[in-house]
C-alpha positions in Angstrom: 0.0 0.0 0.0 1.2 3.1 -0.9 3.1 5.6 1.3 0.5 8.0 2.5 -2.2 5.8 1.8 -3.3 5.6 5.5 -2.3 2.5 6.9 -2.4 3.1 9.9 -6.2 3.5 9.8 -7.2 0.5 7.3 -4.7 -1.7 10.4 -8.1 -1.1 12.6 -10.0 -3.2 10.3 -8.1 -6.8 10.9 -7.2 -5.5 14.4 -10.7 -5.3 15.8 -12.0 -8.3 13.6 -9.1 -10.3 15.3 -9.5 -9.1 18.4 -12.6 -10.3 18.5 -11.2 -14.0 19.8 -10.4 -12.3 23.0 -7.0 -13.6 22.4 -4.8 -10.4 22.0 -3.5 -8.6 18.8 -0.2 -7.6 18.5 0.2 -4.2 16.3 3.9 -4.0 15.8 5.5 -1.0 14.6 9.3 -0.1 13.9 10.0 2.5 16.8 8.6 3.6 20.0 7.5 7.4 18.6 5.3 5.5 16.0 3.9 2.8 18.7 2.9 5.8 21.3 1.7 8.0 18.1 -0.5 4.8 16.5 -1.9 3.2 19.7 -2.6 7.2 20.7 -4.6 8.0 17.5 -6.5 4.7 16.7 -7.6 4.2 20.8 -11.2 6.3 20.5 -12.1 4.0 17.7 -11.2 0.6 19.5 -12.9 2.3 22.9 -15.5 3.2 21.1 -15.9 -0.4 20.2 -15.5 -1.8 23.6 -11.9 -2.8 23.3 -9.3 -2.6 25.4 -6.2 -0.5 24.0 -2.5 -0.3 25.6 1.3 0.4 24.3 4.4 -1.6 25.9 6.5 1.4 25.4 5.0 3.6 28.3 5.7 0.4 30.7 8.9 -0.6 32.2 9.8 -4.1 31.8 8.7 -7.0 34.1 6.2 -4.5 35.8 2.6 -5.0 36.8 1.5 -2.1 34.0 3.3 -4.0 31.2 1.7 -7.4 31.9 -1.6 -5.3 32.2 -0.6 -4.0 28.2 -0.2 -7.2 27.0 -4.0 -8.6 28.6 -5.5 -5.1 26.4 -7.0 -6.5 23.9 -5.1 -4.8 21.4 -1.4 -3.9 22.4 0.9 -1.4 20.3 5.0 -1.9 20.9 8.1 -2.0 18.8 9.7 -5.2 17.3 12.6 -5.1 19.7 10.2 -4.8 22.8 7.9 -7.5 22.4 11.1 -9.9 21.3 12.9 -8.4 24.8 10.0 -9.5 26.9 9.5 -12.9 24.9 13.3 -13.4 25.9 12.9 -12.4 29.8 9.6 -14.2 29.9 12.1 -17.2 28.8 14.2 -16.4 32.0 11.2 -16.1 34.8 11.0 -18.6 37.4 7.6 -19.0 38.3 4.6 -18.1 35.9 3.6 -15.5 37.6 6.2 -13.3 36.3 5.1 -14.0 32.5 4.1 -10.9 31.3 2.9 -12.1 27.6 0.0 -14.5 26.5 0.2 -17.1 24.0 1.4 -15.4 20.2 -2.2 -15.4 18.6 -2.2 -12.7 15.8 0.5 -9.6 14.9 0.2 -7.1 12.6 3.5 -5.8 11.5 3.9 -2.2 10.1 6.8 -1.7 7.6 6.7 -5.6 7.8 9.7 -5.5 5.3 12.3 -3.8 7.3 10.8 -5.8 10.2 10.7 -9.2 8.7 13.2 -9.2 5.6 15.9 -6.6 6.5 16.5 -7.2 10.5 15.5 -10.5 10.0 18.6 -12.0 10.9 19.7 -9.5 13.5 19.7 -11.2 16.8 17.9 -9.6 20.2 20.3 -10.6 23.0 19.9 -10.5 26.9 23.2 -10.2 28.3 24.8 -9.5 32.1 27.9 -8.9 33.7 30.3 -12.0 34.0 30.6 -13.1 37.6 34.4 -12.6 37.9 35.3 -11.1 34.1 38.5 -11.6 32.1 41.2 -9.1 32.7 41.3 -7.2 29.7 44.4 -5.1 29.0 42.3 -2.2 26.8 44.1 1.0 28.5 47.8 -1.0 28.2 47.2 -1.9 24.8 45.7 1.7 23.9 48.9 3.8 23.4 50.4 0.9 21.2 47.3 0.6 18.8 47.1 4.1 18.4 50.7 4.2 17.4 50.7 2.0 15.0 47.6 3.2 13.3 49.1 6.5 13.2 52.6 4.5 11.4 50.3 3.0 9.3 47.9 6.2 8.3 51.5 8.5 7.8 52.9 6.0 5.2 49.7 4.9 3.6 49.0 8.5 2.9 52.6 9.2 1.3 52.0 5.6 -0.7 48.2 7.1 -1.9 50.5 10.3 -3.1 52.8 8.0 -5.1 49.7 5.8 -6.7 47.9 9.6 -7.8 51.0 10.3 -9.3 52.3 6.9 -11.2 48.9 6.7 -12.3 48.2 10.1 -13.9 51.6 9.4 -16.0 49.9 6.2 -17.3 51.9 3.7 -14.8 49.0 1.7 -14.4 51.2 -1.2 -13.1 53.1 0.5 -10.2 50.1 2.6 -9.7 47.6 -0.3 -9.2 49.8 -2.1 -6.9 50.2 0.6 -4.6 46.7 1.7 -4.9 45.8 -1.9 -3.6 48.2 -1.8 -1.2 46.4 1.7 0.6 43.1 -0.6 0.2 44.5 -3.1 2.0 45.4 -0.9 4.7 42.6 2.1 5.3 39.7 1.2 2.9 38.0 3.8 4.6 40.0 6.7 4.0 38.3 9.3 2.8 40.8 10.8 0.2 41.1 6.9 -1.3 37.5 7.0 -1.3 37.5 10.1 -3.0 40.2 9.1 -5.9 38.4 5.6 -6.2 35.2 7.5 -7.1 36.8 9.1 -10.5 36.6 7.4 -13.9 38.6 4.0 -14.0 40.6 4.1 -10.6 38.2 1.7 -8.9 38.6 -0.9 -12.1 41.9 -0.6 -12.1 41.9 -1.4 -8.5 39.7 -4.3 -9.2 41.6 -5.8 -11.9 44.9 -5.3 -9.5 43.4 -7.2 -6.5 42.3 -9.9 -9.0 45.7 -10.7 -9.8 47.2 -10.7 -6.8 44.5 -12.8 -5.9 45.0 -15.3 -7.8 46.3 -19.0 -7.3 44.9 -19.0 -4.0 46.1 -15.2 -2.7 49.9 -16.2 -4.1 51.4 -12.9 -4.3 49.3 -11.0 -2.1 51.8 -11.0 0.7 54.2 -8.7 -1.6 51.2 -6.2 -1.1 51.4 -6.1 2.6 55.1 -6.4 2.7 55.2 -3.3 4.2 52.2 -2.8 5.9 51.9 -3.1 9.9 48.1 -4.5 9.5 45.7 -5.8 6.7 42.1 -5.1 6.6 39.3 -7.5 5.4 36.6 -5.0 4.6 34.6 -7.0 3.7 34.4 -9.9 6.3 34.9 -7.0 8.6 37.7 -8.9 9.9 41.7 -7.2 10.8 45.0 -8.7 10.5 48.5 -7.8 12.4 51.1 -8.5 10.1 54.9 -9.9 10.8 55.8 -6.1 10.6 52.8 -4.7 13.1 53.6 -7.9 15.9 57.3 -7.1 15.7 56.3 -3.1 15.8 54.4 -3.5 18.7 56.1 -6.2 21.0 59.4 -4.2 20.4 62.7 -5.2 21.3 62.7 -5.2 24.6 59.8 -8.2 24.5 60.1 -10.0 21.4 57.5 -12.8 22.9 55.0 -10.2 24.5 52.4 -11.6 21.4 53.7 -15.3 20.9 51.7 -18.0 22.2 53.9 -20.8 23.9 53.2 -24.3 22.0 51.6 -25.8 24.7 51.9 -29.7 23.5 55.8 -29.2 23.4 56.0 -26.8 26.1 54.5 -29.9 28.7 57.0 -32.5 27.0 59.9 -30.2 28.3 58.4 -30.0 31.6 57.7 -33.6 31.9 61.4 -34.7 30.8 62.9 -32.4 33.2 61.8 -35.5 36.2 60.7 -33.1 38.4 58.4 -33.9 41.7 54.7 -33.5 40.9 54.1 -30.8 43.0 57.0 -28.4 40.9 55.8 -30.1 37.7 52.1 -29.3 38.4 53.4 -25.6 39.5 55.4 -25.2 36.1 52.3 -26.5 34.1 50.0 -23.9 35.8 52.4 -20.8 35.2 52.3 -22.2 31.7 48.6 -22.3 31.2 48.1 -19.1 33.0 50.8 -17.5 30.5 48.9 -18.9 27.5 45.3 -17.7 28.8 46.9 -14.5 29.3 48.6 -14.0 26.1 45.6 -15.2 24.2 43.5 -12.8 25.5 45.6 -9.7 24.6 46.1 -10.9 21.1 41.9 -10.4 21.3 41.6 -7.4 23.3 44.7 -6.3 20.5 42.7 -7.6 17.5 39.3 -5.7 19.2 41.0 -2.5 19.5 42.6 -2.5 16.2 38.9 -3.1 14.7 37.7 -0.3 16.8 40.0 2.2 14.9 40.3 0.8 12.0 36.6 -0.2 11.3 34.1 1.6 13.2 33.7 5.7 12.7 31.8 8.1 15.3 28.7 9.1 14.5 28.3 6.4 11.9 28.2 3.7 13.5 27.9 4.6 17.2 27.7 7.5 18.9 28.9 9.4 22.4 26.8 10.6 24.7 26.5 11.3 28.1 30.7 9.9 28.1 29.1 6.5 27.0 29.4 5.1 23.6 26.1 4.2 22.0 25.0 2.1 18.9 23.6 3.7 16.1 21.4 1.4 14.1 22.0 1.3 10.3 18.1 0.6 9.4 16.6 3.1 11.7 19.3 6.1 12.6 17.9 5.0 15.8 20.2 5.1 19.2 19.7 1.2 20.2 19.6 2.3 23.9 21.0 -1.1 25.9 23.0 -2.9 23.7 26.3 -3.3 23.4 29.0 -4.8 21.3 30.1 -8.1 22.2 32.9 -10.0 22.4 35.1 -7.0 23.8 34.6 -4.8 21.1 32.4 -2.2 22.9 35.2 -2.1 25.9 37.1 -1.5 23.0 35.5 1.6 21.3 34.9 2.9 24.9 39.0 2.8 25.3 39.4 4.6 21.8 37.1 7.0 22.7 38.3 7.9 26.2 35.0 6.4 28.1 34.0 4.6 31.2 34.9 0.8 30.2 32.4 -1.1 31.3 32.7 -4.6 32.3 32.1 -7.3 29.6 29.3 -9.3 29.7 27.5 -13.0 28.7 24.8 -13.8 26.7 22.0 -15.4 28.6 19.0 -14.9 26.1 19.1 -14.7 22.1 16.3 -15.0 19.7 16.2 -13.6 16.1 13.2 -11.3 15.1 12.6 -14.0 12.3 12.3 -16.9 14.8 10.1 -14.6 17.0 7.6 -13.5 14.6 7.0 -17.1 13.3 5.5 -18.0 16.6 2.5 -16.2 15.8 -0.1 -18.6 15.1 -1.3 -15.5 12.0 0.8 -13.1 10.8 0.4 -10.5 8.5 2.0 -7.0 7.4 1.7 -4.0 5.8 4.3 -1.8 4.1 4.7 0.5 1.0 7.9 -1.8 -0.5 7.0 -5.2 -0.3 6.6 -6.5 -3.5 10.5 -6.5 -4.5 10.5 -9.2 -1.5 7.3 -11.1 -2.0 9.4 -14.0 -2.5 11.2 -14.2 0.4 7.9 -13.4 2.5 6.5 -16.5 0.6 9.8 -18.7 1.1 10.1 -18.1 4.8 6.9 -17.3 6.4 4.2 -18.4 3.7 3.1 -14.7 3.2 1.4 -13.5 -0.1 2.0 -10.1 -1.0 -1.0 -7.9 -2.3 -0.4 -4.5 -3.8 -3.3 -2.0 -3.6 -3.5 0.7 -6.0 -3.6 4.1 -4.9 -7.7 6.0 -4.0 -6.3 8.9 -6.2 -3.4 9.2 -8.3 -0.1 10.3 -6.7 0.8 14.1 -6.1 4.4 13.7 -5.7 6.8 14.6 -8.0 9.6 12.5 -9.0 12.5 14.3 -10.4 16.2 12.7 -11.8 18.6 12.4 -9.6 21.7 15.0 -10.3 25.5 13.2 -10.3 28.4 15.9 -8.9 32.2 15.0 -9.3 33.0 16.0 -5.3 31.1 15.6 -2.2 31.9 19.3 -1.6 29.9 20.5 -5.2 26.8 18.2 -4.0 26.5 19.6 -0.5 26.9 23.2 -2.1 24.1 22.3 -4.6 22.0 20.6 -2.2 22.6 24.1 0.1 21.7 25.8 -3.1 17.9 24.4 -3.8 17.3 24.3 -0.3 17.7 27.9 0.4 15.5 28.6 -2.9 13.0 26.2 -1.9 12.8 27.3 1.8 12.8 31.3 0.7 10.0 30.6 -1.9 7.6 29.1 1.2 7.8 25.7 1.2 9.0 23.1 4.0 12.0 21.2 2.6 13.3 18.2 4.6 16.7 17.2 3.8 17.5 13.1 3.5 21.3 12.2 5.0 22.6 9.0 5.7 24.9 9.4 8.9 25.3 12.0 11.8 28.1 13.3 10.7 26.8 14.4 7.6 23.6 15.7 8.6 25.7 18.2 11.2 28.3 19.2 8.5 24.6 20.3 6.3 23.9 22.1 10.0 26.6 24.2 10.0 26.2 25.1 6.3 22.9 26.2 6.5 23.7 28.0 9.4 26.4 29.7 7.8 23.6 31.3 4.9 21.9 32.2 8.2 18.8 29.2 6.9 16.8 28.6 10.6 16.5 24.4 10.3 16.4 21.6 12.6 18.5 18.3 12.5 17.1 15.2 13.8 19.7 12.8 14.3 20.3 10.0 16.9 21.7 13.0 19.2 18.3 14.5 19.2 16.0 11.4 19.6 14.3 13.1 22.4 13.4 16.2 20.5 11.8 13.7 17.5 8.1 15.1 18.0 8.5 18.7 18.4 10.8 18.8 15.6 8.6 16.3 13.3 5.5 18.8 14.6 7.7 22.1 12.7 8.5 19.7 9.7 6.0 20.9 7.7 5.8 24.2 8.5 6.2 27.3 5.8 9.9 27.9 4.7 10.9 25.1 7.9 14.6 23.0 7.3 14.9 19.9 8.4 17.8 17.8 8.3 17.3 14.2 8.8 19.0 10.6 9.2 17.1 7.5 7.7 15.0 8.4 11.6 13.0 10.4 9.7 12.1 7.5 7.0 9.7 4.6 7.7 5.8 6.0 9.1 7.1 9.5 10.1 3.9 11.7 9.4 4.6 15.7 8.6 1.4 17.3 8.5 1.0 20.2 5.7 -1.0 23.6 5.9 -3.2 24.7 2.7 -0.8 27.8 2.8 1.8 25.1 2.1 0.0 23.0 -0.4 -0.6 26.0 -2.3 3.5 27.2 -2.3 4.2 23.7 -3.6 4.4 20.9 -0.9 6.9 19.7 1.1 10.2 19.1 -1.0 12.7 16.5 -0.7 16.3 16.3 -1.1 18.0 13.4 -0.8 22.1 13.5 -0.5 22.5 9.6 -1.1 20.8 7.1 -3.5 20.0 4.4 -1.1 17.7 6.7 1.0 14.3 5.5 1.7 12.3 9.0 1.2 8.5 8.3 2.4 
């Protein structure tokens, strides 16, 4: 069904008819703003029906209120909520603390981002380990960062020497120290940048291919002289012989190599000792190993943390805690945490509180979750590119309904700029025509970062706007409310995507709508 279409009105339809059973419907939406906002607009027509109507959001978890929500009739929440208290109902120890009924029927809004694109991503319960690891993040720190900094310094000089060998038509030379930067910061912006004019990136392709070949032969003669290699795409980071000599040093040229345990014992055991000494030596051995094992992790975590992960892309600071972003949503995920170390290890790079690592005691994907329902159903305005995985994994047909009128908006082509700085200035550009001739304009980004650097450009041409980012979650109705005002700027992450409402005057209709930019192609505007 089309975006504007009003689905969150035709939802009453199924919801009351299902509720009916006295069983409990599940409406499930994709954030808590749109839960509150739904089960706060459709509650006078339930009540007026004699239904019962409640929303897990305004509940704590495990109380007496949310366990009351769930016995509504018909109970709004988010996805992650109604997964969360699955999980904890899966850890109570007497039934009384069950706070949900038996999965009857669900309604899922945006069902494909719910169902298809978080599919996979798994809701986790975690606590604090009883007596934790050690972890030697502040040691470690000031070595990582060092040889980062090595790397960055002679990767940058290497990228000079590639620009150059390749602009004289050295496409050999050029290529190979092209991949070898890839190998080493993939994410560097200025490689980014030279990548994204005409042929670099195939030549880079056609380069890795052959060193790649034969089973990765002659890749090591790329990272000769590199101090780490980075897997972008497994996500996955690699000292090299260079970086583990670099960082043990000379004065500990075994502070990263693990002792061979099998021969290690043998040498103990022929030495004839008395048990008790030979027992002793065998301990200090195991505990050398554990401990050694464990900073080649917490090294590996740290280098990923640097390396791989960018504030205010993928997580951001706040409140001197570090805080996932999520990619679907621009959504703070408020309560989770990296695991395996990593999150200790972004707090540590970031100059945080490290907080002690945790265990998983609860996991269940959303997929696994939503299948429980006994019927299940969805509604969303892009679901017929993945009617067949709906069909292959939960038996769900997909029905498009056409449109009461035809559609108002209009589409226009998408404009291509060379450099990031000549689209921002364009983008800049038609918003400060669009917002001076009267009409609302709301401005489509793709990270914090960016939609802060679009802040304080606007702000420079003196353009009042708002940004709503996952630094300014709490601010997310007032600033949707001024949205769609005359000549209002908003700049917005993907937060401001799936069911966010702006509500137009006739002043505004009449000056043209509300006009969208969009500064990436993979935005979903609604």
């Amino acid at each position: 069904m089309q975006t504007g279409e009003g689905k969150t009105l035709v939802a009453t339809l199924p919801v009351y008819l299902n509720a009916l059973a006295g069983k409990g419907v599940h409406l499930v939406t994709v954030n808590d703003y749109l839960a509150k906002r739904d089960s706060a607009w459709m509650a006078p027509i339930f009540e007026f029906h004699g239904m019962s109507v409640d929303c897990i959001d305004y509940h704590q978890p495990n109380s007496a209120a949310r366990k009351k929500a769930y016995n509504a009739d018909i109970t709004y929440g988010t996805n992650n909520e109604f997964g969360f208290d699955y999980l904890r109902d899966n850890m109570s120890h007497s039934p009384d603390d069950l706070v949900q009924r038996p999965h009857h029927y669900a309604i899922v809004d945006e069902v494909d981002s719910v169902l298809v694109d978080d599919a996979r991503t798994p809701l986790i319960i975690s606590g604090p380990i009883p007596k934790g690891d050690r972890h030697e993040f502040n040691e470690l720190k000031p070595k990582v960062d060092d040889i980062v900094a090595v790397q960055r310094k002679y990767l940058t000089g290497v990228l000079a020497e590639a620009k150059k060998l390749i602009k004289e038509g050295d496409d050999k030379e050029g290529g190979f120290q092209l991949l070898r930067v890839y190998r080493g910061m993939p994410k560097n912006k200025a490689l980014i940048k030279f990548l994204s004019e005409e042929g670099v990136k195939q030549l880079l392709q056609k380069t890795e291919n052959f060193y790649m070949q034969d089973n990765n032969r002659e890749m090591p003669k790329v990272d000769a002289e590199l101090y780490y290699v980075i897997e972008e795409k497994n996500n996955q980071i690699e000292l090299t012989d260079k970086g583990i000599d670099y960082i043990s040093g000379k004065d500990d040229p075994d502070f990263f190599v693990l002792p061979e345990i099998g021969i290690e014992i043998a040498k103990i055991e022929n030495q004839n000792l008395d048990k008790e000494k030979e027992a002793e030596l065998k301990e200090e051995l195991f505990k050398e190993f554990g401990v050694k094992s464990e900073r080649i992790h917490t090294l590996n975590q740290l280098l990923k943390a640097y390396a791989l992960f960018e504030k205010d892309t993928q997580y951001v600071v706040m409140d001197n805690k570090v805080m996932i972003v999520d990619e679907q949503t621009g959504r703070i995920m408020d309560g989770r945490r990296y695991s395996d170390g990593l999150h200790q290890a972004i707090e540590a790079k970031e100059n945080v509180k490290i907080e002690d690592a945790t265990q998983t005691f609860a996991t269940v994907t959303l997929q696994n979750y939503f299948r429980m329902y006994r019927k299940l159903s969805g509604m969303t305005g892009t679901a017929v590119t993945e009617a067949g995985e709906f069909w292959e994994i939960y038996k769900l047909d997909v029905v498009e309904i056409p449109t009461n009128r035809p559609i108002a908006r209009e589409d226009k082509e998408d404009l291509v700029y060379k450099t990031k700085r000549e689209k921002y200035n364009a983008v800049i550009d038609e918003v400060t025509k669009l917002s001076l001739a009267g009409r609302p304009v709301l401005i489509g980004t793709t990270s914090v970062e960016i939609s802060e650097l679009l802040g304080k450009m606007l702000s420079i041409r003196k353009i009042p706007h708002n940004v709503l980012n996952a630094k300014q979650h709490k601010k997310e109705a007032e600033i949707v409310d001024e949205a769609g005002r005359k000549g209002q700027v908003t700049i917005a992450t993907n937060m401001a995507g799936r069911g966010t409402d702006i509500k137009l005057t006739d002043e505004v209709k009449a000056a043209g709508g509300l006009a969208i930019v969009g500064t990436e192609r993979m935005i979903r505007v609604v």
